[in-house]
BAFI-3210 file (N, C-alpha, C; in Angstrom, 3 decimals, decimal comma, padded with zeros to 6 digits):
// residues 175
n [1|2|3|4|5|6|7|8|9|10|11|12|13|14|15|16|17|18|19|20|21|22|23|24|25|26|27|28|29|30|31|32|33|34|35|36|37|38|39|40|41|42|43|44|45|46|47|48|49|50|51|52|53|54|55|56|57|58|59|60|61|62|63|64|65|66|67|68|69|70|71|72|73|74|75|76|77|78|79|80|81|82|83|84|85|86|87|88|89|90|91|92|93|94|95|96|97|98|99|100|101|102|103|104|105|106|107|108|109|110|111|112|113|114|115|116|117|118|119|120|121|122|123|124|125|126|127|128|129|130|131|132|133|134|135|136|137|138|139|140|141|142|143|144|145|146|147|148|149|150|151|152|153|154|155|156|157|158|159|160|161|162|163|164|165|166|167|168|169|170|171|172|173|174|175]
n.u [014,842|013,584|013,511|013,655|012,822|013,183|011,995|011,113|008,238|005,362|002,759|000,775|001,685|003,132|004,439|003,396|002,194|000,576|-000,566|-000,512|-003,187|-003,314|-005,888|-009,034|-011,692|-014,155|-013,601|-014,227|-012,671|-010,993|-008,385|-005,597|-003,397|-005,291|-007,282|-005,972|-005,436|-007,851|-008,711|-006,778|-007,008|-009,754|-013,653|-013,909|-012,364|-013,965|-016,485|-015,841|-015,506|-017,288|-019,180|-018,210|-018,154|-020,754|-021,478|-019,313|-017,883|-019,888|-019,521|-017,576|-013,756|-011,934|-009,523|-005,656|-006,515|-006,913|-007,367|-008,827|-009,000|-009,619|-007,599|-008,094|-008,018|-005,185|-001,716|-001,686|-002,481|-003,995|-005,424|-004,772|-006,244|-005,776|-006,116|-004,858|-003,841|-004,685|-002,236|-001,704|000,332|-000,123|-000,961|000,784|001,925|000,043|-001,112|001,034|001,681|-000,962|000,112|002,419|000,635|-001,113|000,639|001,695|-000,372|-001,361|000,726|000,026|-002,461|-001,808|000,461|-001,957|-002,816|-001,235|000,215|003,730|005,322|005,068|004,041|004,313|003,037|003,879|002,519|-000,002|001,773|001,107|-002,138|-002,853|-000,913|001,703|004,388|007,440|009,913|009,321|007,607|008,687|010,035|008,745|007,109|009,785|011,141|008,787|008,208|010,830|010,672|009,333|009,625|008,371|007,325|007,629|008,891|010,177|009,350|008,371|008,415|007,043|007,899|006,505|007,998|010,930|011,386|010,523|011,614|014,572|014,321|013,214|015,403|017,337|016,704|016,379|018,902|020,377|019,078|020,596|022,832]
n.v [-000,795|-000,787|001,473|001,143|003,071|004,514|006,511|008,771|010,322|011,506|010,283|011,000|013,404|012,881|013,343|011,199|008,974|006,906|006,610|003,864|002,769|001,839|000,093|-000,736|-002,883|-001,959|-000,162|002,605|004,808|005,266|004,455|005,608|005,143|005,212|006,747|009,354|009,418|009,205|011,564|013,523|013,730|014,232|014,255|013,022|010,476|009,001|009,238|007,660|005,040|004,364|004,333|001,619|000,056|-000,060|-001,480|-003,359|-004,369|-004,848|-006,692|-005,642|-005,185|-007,760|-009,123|-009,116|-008,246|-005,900|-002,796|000,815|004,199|007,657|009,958|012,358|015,330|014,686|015,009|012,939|010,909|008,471|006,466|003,169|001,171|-001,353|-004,025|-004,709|-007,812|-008,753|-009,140|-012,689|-014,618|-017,685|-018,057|-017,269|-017,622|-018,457|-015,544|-014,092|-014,600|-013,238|-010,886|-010,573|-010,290|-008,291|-006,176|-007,447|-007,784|-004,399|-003,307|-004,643|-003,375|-000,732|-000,933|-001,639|000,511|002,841|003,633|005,696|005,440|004,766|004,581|003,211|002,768|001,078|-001,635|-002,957|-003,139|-001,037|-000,586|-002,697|-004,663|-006,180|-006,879|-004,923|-005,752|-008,049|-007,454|-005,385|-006,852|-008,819|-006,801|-005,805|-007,963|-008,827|-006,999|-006,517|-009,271|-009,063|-007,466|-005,100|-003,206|-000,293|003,122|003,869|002,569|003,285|003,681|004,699|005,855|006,378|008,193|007,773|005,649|003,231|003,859|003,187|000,424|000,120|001,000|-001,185|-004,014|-003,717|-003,132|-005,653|-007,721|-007,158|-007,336]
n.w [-015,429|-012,141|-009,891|-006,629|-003,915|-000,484|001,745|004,203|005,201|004,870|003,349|002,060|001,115|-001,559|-004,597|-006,850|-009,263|-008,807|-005,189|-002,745|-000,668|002,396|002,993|004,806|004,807|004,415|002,573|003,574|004,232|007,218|009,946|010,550|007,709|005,695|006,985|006,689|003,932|003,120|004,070|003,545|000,751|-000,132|-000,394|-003,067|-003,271|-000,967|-002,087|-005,090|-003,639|-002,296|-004,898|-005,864|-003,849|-004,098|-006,281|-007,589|-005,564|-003,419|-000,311|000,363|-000,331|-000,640|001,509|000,669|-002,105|-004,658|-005,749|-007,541|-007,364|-008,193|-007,095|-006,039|-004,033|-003,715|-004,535|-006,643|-009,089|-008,692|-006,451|-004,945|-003,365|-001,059|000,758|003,780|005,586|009,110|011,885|012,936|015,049|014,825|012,431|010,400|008,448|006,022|006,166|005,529|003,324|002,144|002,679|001,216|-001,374|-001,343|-002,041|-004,465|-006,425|-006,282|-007,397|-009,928|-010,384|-010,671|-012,832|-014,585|-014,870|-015,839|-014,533|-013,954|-011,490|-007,834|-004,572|-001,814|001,741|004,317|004,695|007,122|009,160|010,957|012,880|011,773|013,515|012,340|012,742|012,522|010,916|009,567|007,911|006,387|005,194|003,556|002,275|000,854|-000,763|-002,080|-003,885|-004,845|-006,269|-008,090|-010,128|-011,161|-013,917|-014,082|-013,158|-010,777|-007,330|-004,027|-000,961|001,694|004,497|007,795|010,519|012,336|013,109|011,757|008,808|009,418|010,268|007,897|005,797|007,379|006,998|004,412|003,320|004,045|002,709|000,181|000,488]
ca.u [014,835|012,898|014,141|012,877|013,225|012,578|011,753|010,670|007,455|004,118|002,173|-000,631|002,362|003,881|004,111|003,551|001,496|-000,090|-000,559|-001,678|-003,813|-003,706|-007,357|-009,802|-013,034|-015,310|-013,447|-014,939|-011,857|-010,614|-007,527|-004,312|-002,815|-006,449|-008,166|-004,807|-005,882|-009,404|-009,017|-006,110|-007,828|-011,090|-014,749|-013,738|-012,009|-015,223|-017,349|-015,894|-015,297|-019,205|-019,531|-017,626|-019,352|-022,305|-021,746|-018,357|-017,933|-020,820|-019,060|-016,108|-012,806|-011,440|-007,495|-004,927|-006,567|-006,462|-008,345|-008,122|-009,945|-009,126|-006,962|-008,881|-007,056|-003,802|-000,815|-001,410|-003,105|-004,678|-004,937|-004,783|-006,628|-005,628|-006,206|-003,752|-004,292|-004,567|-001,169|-001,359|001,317|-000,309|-001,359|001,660|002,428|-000,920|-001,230|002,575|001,115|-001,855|000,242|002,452|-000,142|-001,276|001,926|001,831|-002,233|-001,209|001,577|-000,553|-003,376|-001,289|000,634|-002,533|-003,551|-000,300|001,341|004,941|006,086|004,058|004,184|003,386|002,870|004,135|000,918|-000,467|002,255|000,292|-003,267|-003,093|000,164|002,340|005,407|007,890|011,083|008,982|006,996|009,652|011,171|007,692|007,340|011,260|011,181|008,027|008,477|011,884|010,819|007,643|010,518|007,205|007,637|007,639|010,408|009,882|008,612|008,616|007,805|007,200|007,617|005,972|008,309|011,798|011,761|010,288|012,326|015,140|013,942|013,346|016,571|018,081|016,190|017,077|020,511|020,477|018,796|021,185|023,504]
ca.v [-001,420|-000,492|002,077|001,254|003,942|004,826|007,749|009,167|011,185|011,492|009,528|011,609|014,647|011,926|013,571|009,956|008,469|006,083|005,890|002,686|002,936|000,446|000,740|-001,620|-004,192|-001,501|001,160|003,739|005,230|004,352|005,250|005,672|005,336|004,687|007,892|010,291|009,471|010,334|013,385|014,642|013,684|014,559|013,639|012,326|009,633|008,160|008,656|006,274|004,384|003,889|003,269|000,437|-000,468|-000,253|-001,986|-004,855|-004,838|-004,997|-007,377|-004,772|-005,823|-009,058|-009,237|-009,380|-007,600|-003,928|-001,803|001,479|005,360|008,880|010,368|013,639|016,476|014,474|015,133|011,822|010,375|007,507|005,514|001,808|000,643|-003,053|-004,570|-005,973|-008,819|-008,579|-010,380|-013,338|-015,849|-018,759|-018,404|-016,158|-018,360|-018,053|-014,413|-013,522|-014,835|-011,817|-009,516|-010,022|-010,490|-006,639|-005,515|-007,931|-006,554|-003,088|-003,022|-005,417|-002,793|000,377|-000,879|-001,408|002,124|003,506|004,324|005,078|005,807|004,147|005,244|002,409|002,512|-000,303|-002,478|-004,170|-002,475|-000,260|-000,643|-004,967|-004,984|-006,721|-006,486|-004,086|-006,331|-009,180|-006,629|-004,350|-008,058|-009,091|-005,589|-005,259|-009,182|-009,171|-005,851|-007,038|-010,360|-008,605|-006,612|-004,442|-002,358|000,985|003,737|003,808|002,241|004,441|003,057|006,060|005,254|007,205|008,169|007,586|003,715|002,490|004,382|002,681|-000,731|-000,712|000,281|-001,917|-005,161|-003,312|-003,558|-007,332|-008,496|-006,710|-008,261]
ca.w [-014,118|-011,606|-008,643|-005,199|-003,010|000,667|001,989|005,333|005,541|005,251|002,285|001,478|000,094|-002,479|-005,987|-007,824|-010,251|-007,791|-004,176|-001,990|000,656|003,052|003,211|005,428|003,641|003,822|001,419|003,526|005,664|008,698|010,861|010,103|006,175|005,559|007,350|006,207|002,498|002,996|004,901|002,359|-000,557|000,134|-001,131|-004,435|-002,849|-000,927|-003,363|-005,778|-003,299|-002,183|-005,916|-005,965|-003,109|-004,906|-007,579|-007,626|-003,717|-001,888|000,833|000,829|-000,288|000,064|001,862|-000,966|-003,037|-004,981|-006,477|-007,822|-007,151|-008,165|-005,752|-005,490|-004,128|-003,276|-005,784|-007,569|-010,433|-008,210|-004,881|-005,637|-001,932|-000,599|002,271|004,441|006,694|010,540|011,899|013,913|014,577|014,848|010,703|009,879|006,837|005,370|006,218|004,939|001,134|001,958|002,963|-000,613|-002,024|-001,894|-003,160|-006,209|-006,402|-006,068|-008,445|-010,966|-010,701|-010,933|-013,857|-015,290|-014,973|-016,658|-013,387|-013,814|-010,161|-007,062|-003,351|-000,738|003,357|005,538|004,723|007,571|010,295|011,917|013,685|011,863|014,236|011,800|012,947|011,179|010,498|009,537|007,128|005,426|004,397|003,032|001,121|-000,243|-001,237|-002,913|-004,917|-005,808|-006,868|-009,332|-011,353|-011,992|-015,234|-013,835|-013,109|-009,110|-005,859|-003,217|000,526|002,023|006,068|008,789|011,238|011,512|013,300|010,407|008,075|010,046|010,164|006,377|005,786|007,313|005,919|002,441|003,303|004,481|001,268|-000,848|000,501]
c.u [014,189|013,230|013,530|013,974|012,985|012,890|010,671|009,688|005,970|003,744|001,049|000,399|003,025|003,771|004,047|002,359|000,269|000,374|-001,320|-001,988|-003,590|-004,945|-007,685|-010,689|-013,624|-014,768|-013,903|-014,005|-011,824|-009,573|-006,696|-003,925|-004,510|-007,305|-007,505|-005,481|-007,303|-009,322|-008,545|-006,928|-009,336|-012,351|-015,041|-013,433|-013,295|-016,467|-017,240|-015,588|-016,520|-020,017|-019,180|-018,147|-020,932|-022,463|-020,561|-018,104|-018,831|-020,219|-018,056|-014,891|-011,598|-009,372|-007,168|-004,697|-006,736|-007,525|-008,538|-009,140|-009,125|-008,419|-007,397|-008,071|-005,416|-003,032|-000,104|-002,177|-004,342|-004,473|-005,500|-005,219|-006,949|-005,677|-005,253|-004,213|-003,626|-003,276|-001,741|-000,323|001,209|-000,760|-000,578|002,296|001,210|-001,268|000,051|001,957|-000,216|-001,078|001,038|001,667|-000,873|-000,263|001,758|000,252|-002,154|-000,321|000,924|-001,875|-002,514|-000,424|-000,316|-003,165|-002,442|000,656|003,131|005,670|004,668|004,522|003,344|003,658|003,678|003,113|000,787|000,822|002,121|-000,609|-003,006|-001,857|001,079|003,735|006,687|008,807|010,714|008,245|007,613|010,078|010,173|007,669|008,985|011,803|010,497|008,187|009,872|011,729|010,022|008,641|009,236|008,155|007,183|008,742|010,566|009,076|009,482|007,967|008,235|006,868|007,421|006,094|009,787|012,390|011,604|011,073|013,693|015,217|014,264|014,409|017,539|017,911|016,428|018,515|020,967|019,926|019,716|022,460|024,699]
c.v [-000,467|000,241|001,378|001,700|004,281|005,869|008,211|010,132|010,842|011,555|010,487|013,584|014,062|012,227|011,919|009,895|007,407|005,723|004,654|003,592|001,336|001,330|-000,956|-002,448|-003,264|-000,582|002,628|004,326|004,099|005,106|004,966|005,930|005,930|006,251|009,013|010,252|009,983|011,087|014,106|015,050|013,854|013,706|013,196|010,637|008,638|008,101|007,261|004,794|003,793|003,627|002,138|-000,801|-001,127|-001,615|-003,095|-005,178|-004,557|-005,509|-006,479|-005,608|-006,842|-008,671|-009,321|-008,878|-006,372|-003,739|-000,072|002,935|006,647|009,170|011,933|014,710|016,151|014,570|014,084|011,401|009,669|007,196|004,234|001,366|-000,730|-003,368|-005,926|-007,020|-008,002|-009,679|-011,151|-014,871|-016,936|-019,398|-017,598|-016,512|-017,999|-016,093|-013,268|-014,022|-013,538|-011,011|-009,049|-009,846|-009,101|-006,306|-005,597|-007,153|-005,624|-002,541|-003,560|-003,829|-001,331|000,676|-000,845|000,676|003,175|004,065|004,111|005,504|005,015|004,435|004,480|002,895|001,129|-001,242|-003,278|-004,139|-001,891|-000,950|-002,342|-005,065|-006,629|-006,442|-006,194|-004,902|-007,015|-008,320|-005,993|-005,733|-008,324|-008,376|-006,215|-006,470|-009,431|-007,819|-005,954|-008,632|-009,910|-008,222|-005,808|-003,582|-000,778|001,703|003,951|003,097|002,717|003,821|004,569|006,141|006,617|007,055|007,470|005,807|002,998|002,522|003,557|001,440|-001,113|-000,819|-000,739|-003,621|-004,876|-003,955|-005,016|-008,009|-007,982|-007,530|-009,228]
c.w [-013,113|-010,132|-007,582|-004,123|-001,765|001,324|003,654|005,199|005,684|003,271|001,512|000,594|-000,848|-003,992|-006,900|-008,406|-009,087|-006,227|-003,644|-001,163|001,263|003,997|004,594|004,276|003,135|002,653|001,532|004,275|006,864|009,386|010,190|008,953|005,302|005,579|006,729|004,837|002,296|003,031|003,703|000,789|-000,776|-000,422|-002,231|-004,203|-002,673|-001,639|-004,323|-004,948|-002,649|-003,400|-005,758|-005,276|-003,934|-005,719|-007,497|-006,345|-002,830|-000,736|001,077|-000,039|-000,136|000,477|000,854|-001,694|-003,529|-006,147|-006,132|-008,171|-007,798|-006,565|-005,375|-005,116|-003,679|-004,796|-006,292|-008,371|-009,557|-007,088|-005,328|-003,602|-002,304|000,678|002,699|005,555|008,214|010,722|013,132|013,570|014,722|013,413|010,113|008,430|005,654|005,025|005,789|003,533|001,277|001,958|001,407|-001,258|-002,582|-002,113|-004,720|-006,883|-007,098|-007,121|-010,079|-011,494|-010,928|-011,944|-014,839|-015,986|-015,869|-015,703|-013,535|-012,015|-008,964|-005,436|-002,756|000,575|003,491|005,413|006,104|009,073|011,184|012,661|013,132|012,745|013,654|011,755|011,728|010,491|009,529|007,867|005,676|004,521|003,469|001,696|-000,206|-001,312|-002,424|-004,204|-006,049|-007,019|-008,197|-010,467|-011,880|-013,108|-014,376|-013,496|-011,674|-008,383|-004,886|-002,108|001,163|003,818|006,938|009,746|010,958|012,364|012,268|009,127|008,298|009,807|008,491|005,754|005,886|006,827|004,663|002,362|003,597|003,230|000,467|-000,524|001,451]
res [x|x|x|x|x|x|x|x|x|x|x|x|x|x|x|x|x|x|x|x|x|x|x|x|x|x|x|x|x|x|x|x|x|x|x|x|x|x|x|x|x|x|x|x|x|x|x|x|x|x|x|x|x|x|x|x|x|x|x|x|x|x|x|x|x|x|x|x|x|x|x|x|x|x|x|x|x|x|x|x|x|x|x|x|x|x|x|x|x|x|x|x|x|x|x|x|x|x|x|x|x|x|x|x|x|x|x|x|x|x|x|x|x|x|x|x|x|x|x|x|x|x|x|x|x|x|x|x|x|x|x|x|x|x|x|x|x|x|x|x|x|x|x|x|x|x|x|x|x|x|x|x|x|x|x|x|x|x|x|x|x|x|x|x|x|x|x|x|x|x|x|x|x|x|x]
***
């Protein structure tokens, strides 16, 4: 069975097998979870990630979905980068099936890879201003519902509101 754990810090020091990124389309950086993973992980990172470019995503990355780079000098196997949807609440139904949707992705592509432990962000909390409550439930719902085959998921929140928040949506689904 499958731990899921949460943890307060900073994503890019996560001894696991696979981190996400909550990347952007292009796959080339960006701010926040996004720019942190570049920077830490250095020029290995965008490299394969301007292959990929190259060659299966020219258009960039569609929402949803995952896909999966060396993690370069960060102390993990991989970064599995998905893109989360921008929130708005006038399509929050449609855009709540994206935002699981990189989880299930992310976990689909990181079991493929042999990952036994996995270390997500908040997807789609930050700079897409997806609000956190609404988010953490999204995450802790959809991860619980996958039963992925691995020995951890690790939401690794930045800062301690979030940390907070997820808690306490943990604790309200449990029970």
């Amino acid at each position: 069975m499958t731990q899921i754990t949460l943890v307060q810090g900073d994503i890019t020091d996560q001894r696991v097998d696979a981190v996400v990124n909550a990347a952007n389309s292009s796959l080339l950086g960006g701010g926040g979870v996004d720019g942190a993973i570049h920077r830490a992980g250095g020029p290995e990172i965008l490299a394969e990630c301007r292959r990929l470019r190259a060659s299966h995503y020219g258009k960039g990355l569609t929402t949803g979905r995952a896909v999966a780079t060396t993690a370069g000098r960060l102390p993990a196997r991989w970064v599995v980068h998905t893109v989360g949807p921008v929130f708005r609440a006038e399509d929050r139904p449609q855009r709540a099936e994206l935002l699981a949707s990189c989880y299930r992705e992310s976990l689909r592509v990181a079991t493929e890879l042999g990952a036994r432990t996995v270390a997500f962000p908040a997807i789609s909390a930050g700079i897409f201003g997806w609000p956190l409550d609404d988010a953490a439930r999204i995450a802790l719902t959809t991860v619980a519902e996958e039963e992925p085959d691995l020995d951890e998921v690790r939401f690794v929140l930045f800062g301690a509101e979030s940390y907070e928040v997820f808690a306490r949506v943990r604790d309200e689904l449990a029970g």
